[in-house]
Each structure stands twice: as structure tokens, then as C-alpha cells.
VEXMIVEX-979016 format. One line per field, with one value per residue: x negated, y, z of N, C-alpha, C, O in turn; residue number from 1; chain. Coordinates in pm, whole numbers, always signed. Atoms other than C-alpha are relative to their C-alpha. Layout:
<pts>
n.px: X ...
n.py: Y ...
n.pz: Z ...
ca.px: X ...
ca.py: Y ...
ca.pz: Z ...
c.px: X ...
c.py: Y ...
c.pz: Z ...
o.px: X ...
o.py: Y ...
o.pz: Z ...
num: NUM ...
cadena: A ...
</pts>
This chain:
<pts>
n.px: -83 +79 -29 +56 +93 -70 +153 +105 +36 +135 +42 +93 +69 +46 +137 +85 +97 +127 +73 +78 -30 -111 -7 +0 -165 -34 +95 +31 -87 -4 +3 -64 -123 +4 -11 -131 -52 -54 +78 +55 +17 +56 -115 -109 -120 -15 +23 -134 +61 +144 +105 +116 +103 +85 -32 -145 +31 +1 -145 -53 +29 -9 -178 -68 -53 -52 -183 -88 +34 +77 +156 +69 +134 +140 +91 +108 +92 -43 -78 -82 -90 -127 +17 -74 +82 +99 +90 +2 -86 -26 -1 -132 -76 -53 -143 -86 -29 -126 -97 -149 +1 +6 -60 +11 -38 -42 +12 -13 +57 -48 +65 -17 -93 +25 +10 +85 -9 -30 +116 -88 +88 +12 +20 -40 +22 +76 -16 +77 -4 +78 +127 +102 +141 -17 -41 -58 -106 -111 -144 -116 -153 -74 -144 -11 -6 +157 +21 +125 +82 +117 +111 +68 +56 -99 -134 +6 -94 +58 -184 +43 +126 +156 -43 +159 +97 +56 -122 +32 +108 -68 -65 -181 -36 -39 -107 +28 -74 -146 -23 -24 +71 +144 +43 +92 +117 +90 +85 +90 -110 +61 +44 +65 -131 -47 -89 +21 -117 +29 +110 -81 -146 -56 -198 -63 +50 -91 +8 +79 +136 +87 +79 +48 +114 -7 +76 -56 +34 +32 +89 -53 +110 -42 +76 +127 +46 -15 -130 -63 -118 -176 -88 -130 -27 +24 -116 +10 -83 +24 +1 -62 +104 +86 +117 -54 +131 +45 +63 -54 -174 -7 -47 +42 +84 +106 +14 +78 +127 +103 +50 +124 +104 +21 +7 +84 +86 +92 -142 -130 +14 +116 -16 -90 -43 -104 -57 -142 -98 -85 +42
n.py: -118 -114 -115 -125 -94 -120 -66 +14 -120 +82 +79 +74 +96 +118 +6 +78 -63 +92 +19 -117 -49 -56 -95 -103 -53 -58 -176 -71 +19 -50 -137 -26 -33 -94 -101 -42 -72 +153 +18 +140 +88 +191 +55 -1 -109 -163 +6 -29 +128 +60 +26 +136 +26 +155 +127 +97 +99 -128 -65 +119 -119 -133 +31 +78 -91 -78 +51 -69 -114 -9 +36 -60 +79 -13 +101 -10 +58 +157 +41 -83 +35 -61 -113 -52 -86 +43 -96 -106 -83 -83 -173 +5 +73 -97 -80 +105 -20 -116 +17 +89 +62 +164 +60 +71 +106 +90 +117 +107 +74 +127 -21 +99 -10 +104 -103 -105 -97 -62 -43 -56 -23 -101 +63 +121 +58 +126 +116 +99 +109 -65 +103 -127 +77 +175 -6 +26 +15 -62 +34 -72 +5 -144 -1 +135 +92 +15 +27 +55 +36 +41 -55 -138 -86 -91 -55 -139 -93 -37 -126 -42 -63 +82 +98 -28 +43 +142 +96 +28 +104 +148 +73 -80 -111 -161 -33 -125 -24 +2 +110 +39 +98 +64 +131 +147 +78 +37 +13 +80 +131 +133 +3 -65 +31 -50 -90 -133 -67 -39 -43 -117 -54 -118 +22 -147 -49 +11 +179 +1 +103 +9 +122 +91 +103 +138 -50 -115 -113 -53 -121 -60 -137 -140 -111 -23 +3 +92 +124 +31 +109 -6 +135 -4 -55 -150 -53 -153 -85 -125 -103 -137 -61 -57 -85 -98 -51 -77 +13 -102 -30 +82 +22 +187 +46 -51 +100 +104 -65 -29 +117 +80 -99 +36 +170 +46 -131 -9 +84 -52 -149 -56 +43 +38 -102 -2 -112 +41 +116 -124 -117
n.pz: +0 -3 -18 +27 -84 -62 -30 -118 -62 -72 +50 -62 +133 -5 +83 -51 -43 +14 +147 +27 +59 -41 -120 +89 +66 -99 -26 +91 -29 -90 +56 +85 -32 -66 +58 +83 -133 -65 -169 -12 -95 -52 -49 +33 -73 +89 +108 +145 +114 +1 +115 -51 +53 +3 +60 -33 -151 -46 +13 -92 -142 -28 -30 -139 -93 -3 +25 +124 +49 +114 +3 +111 -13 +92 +11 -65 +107 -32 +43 -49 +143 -46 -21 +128 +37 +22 -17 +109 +0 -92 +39 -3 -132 -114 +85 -28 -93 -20 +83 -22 +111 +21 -63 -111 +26 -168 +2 -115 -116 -25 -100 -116 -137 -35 -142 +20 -16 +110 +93 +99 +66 +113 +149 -63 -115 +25 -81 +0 -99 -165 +14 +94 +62 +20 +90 -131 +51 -33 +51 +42 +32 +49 -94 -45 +102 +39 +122 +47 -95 +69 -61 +30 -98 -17 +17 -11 -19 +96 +69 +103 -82 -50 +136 +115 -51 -24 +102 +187 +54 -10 +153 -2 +70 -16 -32 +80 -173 +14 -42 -87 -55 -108 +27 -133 +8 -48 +54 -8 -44 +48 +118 +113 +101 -20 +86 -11 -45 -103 -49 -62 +17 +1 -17 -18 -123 -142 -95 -90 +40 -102 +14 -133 -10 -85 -87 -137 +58 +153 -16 +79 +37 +113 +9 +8 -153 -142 -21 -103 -33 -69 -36 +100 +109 +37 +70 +94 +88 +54 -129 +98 -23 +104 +46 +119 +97 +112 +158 +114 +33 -31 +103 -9 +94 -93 -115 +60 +86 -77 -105 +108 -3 -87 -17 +178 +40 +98 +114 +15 +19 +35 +141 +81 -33 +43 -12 -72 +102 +7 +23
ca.px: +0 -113 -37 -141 -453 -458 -739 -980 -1102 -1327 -1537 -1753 -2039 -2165 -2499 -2691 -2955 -3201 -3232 -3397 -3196 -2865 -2985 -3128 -2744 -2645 -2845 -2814 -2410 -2387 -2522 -2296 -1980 -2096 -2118 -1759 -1614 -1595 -1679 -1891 -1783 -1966 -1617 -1375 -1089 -1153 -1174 -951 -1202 -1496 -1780 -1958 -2291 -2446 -2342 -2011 -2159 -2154 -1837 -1730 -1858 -1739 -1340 -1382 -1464 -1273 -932 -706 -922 -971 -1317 -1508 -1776 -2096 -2294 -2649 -2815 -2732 -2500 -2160 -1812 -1575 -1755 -1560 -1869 -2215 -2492 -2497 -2133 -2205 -2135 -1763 -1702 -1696 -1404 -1234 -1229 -1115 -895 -666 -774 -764 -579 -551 -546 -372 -543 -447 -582 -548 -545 -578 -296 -350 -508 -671 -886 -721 -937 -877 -1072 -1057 -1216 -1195 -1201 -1470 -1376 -1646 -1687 -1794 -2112 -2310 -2528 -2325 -2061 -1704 -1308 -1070 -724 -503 -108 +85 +406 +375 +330 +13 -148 -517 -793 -1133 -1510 -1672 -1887 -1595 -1260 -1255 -940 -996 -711 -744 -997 -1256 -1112 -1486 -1688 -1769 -1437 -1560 -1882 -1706 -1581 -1224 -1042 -1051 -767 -655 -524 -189 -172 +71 -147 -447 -678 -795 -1125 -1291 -1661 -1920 -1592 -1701 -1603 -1796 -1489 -1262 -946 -1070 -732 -773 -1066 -873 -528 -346 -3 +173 +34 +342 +234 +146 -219 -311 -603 -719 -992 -1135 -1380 -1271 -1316 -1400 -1652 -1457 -1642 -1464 -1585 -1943 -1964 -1991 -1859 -1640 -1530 -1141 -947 -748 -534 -596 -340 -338 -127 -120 -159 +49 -282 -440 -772 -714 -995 -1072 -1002 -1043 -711 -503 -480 -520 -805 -1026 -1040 -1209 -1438 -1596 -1581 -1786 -1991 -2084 -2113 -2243 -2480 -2672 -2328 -2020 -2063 -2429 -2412 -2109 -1935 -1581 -1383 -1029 -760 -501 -466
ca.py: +0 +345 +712 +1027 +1221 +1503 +1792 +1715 +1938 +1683 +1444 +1147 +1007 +651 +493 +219 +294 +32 +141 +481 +510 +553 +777 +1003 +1026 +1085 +1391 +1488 +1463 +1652 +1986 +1940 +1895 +2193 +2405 +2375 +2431 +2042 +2004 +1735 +1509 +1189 +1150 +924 +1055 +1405 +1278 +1343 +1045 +839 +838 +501 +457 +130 -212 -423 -572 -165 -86 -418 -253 +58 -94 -301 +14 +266 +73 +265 +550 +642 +499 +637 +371 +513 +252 +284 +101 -228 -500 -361 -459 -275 +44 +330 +562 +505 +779 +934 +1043 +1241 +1598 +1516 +1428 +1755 +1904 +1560 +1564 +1899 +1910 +1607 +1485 +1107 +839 +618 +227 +19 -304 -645 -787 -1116 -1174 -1468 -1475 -1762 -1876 -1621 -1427 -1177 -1115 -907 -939 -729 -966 -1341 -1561 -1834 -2132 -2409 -2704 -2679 -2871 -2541 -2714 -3036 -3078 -3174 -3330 -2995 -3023 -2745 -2665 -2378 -2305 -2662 -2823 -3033 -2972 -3113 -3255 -3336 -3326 -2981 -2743 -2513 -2322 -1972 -1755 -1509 -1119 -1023 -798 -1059 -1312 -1163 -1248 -1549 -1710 -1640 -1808 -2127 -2181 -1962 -1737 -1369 -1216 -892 -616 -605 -953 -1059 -1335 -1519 -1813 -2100 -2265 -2514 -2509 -2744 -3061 -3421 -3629 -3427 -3546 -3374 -3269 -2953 -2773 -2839 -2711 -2390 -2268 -1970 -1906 -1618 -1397 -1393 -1811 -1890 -2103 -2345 -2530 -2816 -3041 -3365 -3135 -2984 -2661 -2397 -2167 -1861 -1566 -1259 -1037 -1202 -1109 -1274 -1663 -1683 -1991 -2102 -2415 -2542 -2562 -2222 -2002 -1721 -1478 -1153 -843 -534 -393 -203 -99 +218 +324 +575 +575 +778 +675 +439 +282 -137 -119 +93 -230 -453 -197 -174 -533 -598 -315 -436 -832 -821 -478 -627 -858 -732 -378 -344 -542 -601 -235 -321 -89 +12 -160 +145 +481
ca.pz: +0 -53 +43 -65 +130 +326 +370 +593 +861 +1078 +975 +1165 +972 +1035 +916 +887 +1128 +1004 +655 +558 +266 +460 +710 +402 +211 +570 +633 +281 +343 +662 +476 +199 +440 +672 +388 +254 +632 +709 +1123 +1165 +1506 +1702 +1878 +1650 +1868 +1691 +1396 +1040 +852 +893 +650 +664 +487 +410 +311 +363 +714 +806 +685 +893 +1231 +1184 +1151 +1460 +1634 +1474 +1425 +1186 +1122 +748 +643 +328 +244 +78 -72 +59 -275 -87 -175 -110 -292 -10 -30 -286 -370 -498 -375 -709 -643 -331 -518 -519 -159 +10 -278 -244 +106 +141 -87 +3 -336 -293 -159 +140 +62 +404 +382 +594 +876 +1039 +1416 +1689 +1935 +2059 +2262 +2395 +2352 +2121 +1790 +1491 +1161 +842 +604 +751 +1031 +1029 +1226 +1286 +1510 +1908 +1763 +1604 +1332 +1299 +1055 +1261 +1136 +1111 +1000 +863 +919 +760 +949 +1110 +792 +806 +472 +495 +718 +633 +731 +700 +846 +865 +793 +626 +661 +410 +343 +6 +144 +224 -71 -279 +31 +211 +86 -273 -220 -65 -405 -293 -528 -594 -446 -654 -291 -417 -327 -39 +51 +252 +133 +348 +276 +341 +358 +265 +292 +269 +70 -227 -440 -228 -466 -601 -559 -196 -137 -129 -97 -137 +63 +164 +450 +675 +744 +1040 +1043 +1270 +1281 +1517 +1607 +1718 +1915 +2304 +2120 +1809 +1744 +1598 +1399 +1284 +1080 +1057 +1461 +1758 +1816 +2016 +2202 +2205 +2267 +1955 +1832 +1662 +1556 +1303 +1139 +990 +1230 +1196 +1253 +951 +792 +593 +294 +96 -265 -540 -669 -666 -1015 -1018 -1260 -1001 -792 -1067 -1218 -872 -802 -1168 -1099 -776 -821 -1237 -1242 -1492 -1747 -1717 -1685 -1804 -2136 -2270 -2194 -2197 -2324 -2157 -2355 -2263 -2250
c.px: -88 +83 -97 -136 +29 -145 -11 -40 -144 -30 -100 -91 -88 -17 -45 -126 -153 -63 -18 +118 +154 -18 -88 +145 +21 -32 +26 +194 +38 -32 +89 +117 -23 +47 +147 +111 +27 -88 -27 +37 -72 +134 +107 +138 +47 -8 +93 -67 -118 -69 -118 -136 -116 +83 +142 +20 +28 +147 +116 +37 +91 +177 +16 -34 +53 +163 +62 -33 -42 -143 +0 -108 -65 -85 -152 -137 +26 +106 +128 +132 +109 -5 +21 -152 -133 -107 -39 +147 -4 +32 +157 +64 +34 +148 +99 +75 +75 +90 +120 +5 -4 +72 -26 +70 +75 -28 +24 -104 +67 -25 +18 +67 -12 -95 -100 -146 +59 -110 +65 -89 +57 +4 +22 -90 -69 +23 -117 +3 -70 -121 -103 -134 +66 +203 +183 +180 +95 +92 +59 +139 +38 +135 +75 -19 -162 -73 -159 -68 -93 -134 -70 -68 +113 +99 -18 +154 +11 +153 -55 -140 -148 +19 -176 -103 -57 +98 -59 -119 -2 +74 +159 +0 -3 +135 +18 +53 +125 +48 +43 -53 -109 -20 -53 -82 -95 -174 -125 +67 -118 +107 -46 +164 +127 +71 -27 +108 +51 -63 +16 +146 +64 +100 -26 -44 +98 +4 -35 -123 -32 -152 -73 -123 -18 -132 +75 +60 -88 -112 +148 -70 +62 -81 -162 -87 -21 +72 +44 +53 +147 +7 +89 +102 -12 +122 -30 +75 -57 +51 +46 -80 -68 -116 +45 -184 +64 +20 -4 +115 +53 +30 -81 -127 -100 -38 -121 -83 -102 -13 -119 -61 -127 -81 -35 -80 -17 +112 +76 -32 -149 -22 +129 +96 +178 +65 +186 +94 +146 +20 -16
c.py: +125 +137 +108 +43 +42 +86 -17 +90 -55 -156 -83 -66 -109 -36 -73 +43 -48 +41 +138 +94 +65 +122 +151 +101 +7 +157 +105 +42 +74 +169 +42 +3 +156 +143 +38 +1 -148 +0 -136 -34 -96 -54 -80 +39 +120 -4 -5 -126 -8 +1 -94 -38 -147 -127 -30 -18 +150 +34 -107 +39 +51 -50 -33 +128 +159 -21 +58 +166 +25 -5 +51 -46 +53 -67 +41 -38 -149 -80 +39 -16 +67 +156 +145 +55 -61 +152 +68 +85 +100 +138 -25 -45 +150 +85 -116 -12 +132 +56 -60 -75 -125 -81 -97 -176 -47 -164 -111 -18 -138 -1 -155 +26 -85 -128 +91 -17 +59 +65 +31 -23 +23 -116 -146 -57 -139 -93 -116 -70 +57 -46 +84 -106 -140 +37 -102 -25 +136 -40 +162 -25 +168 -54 -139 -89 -79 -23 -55 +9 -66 +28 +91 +61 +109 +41 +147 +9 +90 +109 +6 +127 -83 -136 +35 +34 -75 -124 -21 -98 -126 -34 +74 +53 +110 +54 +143 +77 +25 -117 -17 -142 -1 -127 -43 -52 -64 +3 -101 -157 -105 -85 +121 +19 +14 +49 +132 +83 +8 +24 +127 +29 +158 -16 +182 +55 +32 -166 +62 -144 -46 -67 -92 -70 -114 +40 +77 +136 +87 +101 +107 +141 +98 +86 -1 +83 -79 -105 +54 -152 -74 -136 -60 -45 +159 +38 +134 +52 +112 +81 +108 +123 +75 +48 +110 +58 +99 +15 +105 -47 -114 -154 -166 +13 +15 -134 -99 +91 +24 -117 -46 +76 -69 -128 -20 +118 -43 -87 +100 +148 +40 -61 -1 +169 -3 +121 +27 -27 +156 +146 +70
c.pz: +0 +21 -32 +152 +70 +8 +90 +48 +76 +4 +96 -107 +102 -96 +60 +50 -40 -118 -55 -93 +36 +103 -139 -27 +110 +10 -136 +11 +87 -34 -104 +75 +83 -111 -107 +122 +56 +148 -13 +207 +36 +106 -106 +33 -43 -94 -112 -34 +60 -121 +38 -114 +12 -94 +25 +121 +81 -5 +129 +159 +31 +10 +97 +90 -67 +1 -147 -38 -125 -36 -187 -28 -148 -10 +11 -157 +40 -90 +6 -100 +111 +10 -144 -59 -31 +44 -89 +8 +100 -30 +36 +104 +58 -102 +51 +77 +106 -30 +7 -105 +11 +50 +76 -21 +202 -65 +129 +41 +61 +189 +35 +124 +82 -70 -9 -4 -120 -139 -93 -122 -189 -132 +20 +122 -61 +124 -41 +136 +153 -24 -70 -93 -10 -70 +103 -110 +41 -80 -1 +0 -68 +5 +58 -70 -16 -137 -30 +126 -53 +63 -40 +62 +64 -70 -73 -18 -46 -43 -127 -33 -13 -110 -78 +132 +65 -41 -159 -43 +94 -62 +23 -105 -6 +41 -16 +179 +4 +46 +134 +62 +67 -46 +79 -149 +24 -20 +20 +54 -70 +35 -114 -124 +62 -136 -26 +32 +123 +123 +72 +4 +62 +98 +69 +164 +130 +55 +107 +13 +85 -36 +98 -19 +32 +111 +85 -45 -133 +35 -102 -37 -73 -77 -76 +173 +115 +26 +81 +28 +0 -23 -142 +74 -11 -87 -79 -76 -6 +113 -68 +38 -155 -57 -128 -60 -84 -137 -95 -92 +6 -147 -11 -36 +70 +66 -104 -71 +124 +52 -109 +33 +105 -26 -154 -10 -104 -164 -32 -71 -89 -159 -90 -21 -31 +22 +46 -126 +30 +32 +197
o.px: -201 +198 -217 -122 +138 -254 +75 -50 -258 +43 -174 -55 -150 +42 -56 -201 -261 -179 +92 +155 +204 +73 -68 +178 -65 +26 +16 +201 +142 +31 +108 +188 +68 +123 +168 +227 +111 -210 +44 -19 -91 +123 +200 +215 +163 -32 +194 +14 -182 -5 -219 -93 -203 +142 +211 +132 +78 +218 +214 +143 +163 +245 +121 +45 +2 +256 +26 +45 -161 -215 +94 -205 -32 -166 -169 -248 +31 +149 +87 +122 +222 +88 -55 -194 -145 -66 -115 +146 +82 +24 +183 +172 +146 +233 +188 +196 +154 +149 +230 +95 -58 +133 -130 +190 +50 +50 -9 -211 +182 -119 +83 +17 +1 -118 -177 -198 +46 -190 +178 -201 +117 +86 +116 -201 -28 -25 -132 +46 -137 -184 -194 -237 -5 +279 +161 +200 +144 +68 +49 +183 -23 +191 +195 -13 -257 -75 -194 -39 -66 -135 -129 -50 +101 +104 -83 +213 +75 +260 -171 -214 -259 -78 -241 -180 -177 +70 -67 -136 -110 +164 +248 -105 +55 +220 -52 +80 +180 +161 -45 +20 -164 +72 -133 -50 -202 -206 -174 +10 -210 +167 +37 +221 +213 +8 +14 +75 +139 -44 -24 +199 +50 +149 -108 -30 +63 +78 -73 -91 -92 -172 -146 -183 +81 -186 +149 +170 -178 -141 +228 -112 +46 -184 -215 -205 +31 +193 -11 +130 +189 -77 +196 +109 +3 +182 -98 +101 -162 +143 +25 -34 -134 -112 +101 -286 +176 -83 +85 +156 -23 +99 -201 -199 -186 -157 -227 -146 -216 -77 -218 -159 -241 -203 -51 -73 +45 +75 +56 -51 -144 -69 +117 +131 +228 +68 +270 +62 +188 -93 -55
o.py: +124 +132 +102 +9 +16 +29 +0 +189 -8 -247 -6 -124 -72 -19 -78 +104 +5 +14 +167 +209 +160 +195 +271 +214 +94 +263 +227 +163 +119 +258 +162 +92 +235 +237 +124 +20 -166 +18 -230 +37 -174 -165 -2 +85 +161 +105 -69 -217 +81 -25 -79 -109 -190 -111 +67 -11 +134 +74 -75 +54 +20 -1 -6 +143 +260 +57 +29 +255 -4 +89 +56 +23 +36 -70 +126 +12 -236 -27 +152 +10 +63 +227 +148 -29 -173 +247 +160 +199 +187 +217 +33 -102 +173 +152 -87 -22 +143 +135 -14 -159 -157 -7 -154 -198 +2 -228 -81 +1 -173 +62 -231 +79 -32 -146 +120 -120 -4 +157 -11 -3 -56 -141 -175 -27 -213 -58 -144 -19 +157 -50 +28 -162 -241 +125 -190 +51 +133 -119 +229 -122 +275 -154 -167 -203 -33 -137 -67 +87 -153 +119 +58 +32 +150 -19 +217 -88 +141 +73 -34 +151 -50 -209 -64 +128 -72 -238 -119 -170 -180 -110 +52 +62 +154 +8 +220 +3 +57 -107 +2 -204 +103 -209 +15 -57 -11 -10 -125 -232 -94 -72 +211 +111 -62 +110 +213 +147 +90 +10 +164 -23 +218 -129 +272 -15 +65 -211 +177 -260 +25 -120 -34 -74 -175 -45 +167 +171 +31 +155 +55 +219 +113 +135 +86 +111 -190 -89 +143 -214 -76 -201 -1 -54 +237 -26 +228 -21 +143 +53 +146 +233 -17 +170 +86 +86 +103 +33 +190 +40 -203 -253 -191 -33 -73 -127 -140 +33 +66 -134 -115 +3 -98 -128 -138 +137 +18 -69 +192 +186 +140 +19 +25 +178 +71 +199 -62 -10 +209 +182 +185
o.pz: +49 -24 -4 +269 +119 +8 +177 -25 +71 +43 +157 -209 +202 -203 +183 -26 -17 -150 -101 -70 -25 +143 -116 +8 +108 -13 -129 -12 +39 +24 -123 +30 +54 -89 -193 +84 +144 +157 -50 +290 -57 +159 -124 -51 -44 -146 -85 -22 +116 -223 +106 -204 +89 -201 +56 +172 +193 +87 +197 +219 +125 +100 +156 +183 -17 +21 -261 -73 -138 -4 -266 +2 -266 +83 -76 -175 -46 -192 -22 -219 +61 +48 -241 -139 +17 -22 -59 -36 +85 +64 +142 +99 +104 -44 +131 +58 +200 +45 -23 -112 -95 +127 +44 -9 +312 -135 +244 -15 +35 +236 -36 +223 +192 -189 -100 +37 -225 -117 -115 -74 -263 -221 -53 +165 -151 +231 -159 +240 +175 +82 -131 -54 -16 -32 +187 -204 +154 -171 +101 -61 -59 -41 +53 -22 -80 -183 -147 +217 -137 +145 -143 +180 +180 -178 +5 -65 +47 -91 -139 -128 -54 -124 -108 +117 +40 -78 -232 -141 +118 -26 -59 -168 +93 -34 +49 +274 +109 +93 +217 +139 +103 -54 +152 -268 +54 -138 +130 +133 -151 +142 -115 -183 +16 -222 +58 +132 +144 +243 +182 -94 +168 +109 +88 +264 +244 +143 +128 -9 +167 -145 +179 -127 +73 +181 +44 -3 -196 +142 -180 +48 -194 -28 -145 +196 +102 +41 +146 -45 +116 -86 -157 +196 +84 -174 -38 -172 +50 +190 -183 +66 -206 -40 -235 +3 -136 -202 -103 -169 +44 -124 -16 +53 +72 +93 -55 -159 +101 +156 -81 +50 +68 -10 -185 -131 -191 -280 -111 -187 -161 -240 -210 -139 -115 +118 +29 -243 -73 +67 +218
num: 1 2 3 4 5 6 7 8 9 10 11 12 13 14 15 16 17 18 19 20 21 22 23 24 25 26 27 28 29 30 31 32 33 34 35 36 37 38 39 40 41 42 43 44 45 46 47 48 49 50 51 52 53 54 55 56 57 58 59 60 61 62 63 64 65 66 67 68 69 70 71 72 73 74 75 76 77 78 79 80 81 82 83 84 85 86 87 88 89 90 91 92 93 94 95 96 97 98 99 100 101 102 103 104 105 106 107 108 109 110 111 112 113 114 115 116 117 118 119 120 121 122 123 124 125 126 127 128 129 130 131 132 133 134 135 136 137 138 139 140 141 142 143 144 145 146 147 148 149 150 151 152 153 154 155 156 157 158 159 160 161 162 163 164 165 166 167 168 169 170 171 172 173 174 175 176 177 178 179 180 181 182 183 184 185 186 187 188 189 190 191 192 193 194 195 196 197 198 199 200 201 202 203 204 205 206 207 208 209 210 211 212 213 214 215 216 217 218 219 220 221 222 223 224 225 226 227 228 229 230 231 232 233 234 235 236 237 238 239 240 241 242 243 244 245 246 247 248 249 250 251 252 253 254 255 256 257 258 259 260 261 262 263 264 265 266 267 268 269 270 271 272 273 274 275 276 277 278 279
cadena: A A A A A A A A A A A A A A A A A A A A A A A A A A A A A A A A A A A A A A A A A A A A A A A A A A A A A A A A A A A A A A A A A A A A A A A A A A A A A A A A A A A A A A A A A A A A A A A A A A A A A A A A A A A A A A A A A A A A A A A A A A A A A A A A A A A A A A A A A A A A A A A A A A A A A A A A A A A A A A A A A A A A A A A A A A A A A A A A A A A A A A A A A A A A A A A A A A A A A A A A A A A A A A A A A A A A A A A A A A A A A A A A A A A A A A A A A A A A A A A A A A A A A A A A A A A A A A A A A A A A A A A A A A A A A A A A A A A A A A A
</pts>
């Protein structure tokens, strides 16, 4: 879903601290908003928008602690397929932003209600065995329905969001963000000759997901953060929790010219130059 902008007045900028080149476009960022009347904050609380600089794993962060604060991901030169801007666009952020010129995507989230503890995660939930390093029988239900069980290292959980990142490279699907869905995936199943078709599966993001074990307990990893311990069965649904981004507009096509951009530099976009098919 998307809504219109709004001018910005105050701005937070978050930055990868590790990597030179984000804390440059930071600094270089901070003179360009001052000088078109944008107040720079370190309180999100006071904040109109976040401006996040770096990678995917950054932009990741910055949701679990800002919640539903508009994020603005500036790609750093890193890898990066959730972040709108590239560091050659920085001329057009401070008009953009003050302006009201752009629009505000609302992407899903998924949480763990049970049991506790409560966890929220953006892009997906990695479930693996209580056996870290050893390969363990889970089983899948959707809305009680048991649809598969098998030996794996693990489970991904995967919004259309996180569908083009660790889901994608456990053989999942792309998931365009118009998509009312969530893919399960298993990864690294044995048998090898596992039914390819359910390796992954699509269904509709108002299921509810459990998944169980023949181990006491799960490791569970949102995000790409911190296991956590829990008890299965594991439960998961969709949270009426939100991540809101940045876009420069909202027009379908934007979504796949920055996912080839991103994930083919050197094919898609760099050889072949497809050209748009309508007006």
C-alpha cells in the first residue's frame, strides 16, 4: 500500500559505522539537508524520517529500532536490494524531502505470538533445530493443515519484502510487494529429491504457520539477529505492525528496475538495456 509524502522538517540520519563510505554520504548529506532548512535530530521521537545509509543488514537494524518510522535507504556502494537511492542520487534528496515529493510504501511484517517471547521481523524468520550445526526433522502446518515434514537445516518464513533475500537463495520465489502473501522454505531438505514444488510454498499472508519439532526446542532468527530460544510448536502470522519506505514513486516497474539493478549490475541492466515496452 502506498500514500502520498509530506514535507519534511526533521530528519535522523543513520549509518553504517564500520564502513567509511557511509559515514562520508552521511556527512556529505547533513550539509545538503541543513542548507535547505531540514533540522537534523539523534532522537527518533523528533523525527519526520529516517535516513539510513548502508546495506540491507543496516536498513534491517534501523526498523527493529525505529518501528514505523519512514526509512530512506541510501545505498552505501554495498549489496543492497531494499535500499531506494544510490549515492549518485544524493542531489535530489533535500528538494524531495522537502517538498513532500515522494511516496511512502507500508510493507508487511510477520510476528511470533506464541510462545513467547514476542518477535517481529521485516524480512523473515529463520527457524532451525535446538542442535546449532546439525541438521534436525521440522514439520510445517498452515491453518492446522499439516502440509510437509522433512530433514533440514531449517525453515525460512519469508514477506514479500525478504522473498529476494535469504528465501531467494534457498531456491524460494521472488515475491513482486503487491503480493498478499508469505513463502515458506525449506533449507538445505534431505532427501535431495525432495518434490521440487515443496521445497517452497506460497500461501496467503493472513495463514497462520506453525512449525514443530522432534527437538525440546527452536533456534529462531529474525531479521538475521539474535537466536532466540522457544518451545514449539511455533506459531506465526502476519503483524499489523508495519515498515514504511521511501520511494520515489510508486509505479510497479520501479520495484524490478531496482531489483535488476541491484542483483544483475553487470546482465540485465548493463548489457542487454531493456527498453520500456510502454509509454
Amino acid at each position: 500500500m502506498y500514500e502520498k509524502g509530506f514535507p519534511v522538517r526533521r530528519v535522523m540520519i543513520i549509518s553504517n559505522t564500520d564502513k567509511r563510505g557511509a559515514l562520508r554520504i552521511s556527512e556529505r548529506l547533513k550539509g545538503m539537508l541543513i542548507s535547505t532548512g531540514i533540522d537534523l535530530v539523534e532522537d527518533h521521537r523528533e523525527a519526520d524520517l529516517a535516513i539510513v545509509v548502508g546495506g540491507d543488514g543496516t536498513i534491517l537494524r534501523a526498523f527493529h529500532q525505529l518501528g514505523s518510522l519512514p526509512i530512506l535507504g541510501i545505498k552505501d556502494g554495498t549489496f543492497g536490494t531494499l535500499l531506494e537511492l544510490d549515492q549518485s542520487e544524493l542531489n535530489i534528496v533535500p528538494e524531495m524531502l522537502s517538498t513532500g515529493d515522494f511516496w511512502l510504501e507500508h510493507a508487511k511484517t510477520l510476528e511470533v505470538k506464541e510462545p513467547e517471547p514476542h518477535l517481529i521481523a521485516l524480512n523473515e524468520f529463520l527457524i532451525r533445530s535446538g542442535k546449532l550445526g546439525k541438521s534436525s526433522r521440522l514439520g510445517i502446518a498452515v491453518d492446522y493443515a499439516p502440509v510437509g515434514e522433512c530433514i533440514c537445516d531449517g525453515i525460512i518464513v519469508a514477506t514479500p519484502t525478504g522473498s529476494y533475500a535469504y528465501s531467494l537463495a534457498a531456491g524460494g520465489p521472488v515475491l513482486d510487494p503487491r503480493c498478499d502473501d508469505v513463502v515458506i522454505s525449506y533449507v538445505a531438505p534431505w532427501p535431495p529429491s525432495l518434490v521440487p514444488s515443496l521445497r517452497s510454498l506460497v500461501i496467503p499472508s493472513s495463514s497462520l504457520i506453525e512449525v514443530w519439532s522432534v527437538t525440546p526446542y527452536l533456534y529462531v532468527i529474525a531479521d538475521g539477529l539474535s537466536p532466540v530460544r522457544i518451545r514449539p510448536p511455533l506459531r506465526i502470522s502476519e503483524s499489523e505492525k508495519k515498515a514504511v519506505f521511501v520511494r520515489k514513486s510508486r509505479d510497479p516497474a520501479d520495484f524490478y528496475r531496482r531489483l535488476t539493478k541491484r542483483m544483475f549490475p553487470k546482465t540485465l541492466t548493463g548489457i542487454l538495456n531493456y527498453p520500456r515496452l510502454r509509454p
